[in-house]
Phi, psi and omega in degrees: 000352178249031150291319196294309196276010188260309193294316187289323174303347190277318158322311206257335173285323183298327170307288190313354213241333170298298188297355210256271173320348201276344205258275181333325201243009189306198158250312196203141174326327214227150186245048164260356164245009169268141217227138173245318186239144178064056160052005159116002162289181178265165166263160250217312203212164172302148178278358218231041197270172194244140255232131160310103214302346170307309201302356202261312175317331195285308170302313144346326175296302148338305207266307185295332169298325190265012166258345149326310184276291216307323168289308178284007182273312194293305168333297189311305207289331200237354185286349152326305204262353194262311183102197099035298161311319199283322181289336166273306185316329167276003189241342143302316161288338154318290189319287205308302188302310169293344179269337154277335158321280176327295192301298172328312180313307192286346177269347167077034170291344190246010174272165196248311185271000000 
């Protein structure tokens, strides 16, 4: 029976000990002068304002890189055990990546001006 009564106490002091601190460190009862973005400077635009259309290449760009990790992280863990296949199937999908690589370049996704 002091199992129950331990986790819930236990419970209740990290809730209380959150809320406790959560009290200590606000700024004021009310969030009508806090400011969050650009650190509380105001802001110079609408937060939700559009965007220079280079950024979507860039993000694109981007994007092909981190599913890059996302495939070579799991590869590193089996290429031991696959042998000679795991290693030519990544340097195919290396090749497929760099040749979109390539093609941005060349459509001029990777110029900034």
């Amino acid at each position: 029976m002091t199992g129950p009564l331990l986790l819930g106490g236990a419970v209740l002091l990290a809730v209380g000990a959150l809320h406790g601190v959560a009290f200590l460190v606000r700024l004021s009862r009310t969030a009508t002068g806090v400011a969050p973005f650009l650190s509380g400077h105001a802001p110079a635009e609408h937060a939700l304002s559009r965007f220079h259309v280079r950024w979507y290449a860039i993000t694109m760009v981007f994007l092909a890189f981190d599913m890059e990790m996302v495939f070579m992280y799991p590869w590193t863990l089996v290429v031991a055990e696959e042998g000679l296949t795991a290693v030519v199937e990544m340097f195919v999908f290396l090749a497929i990546l760099f040749a979109g690589v390539i093609y941005a370049w060349r459509e001029g996704a990777l110029r900034w001006t």
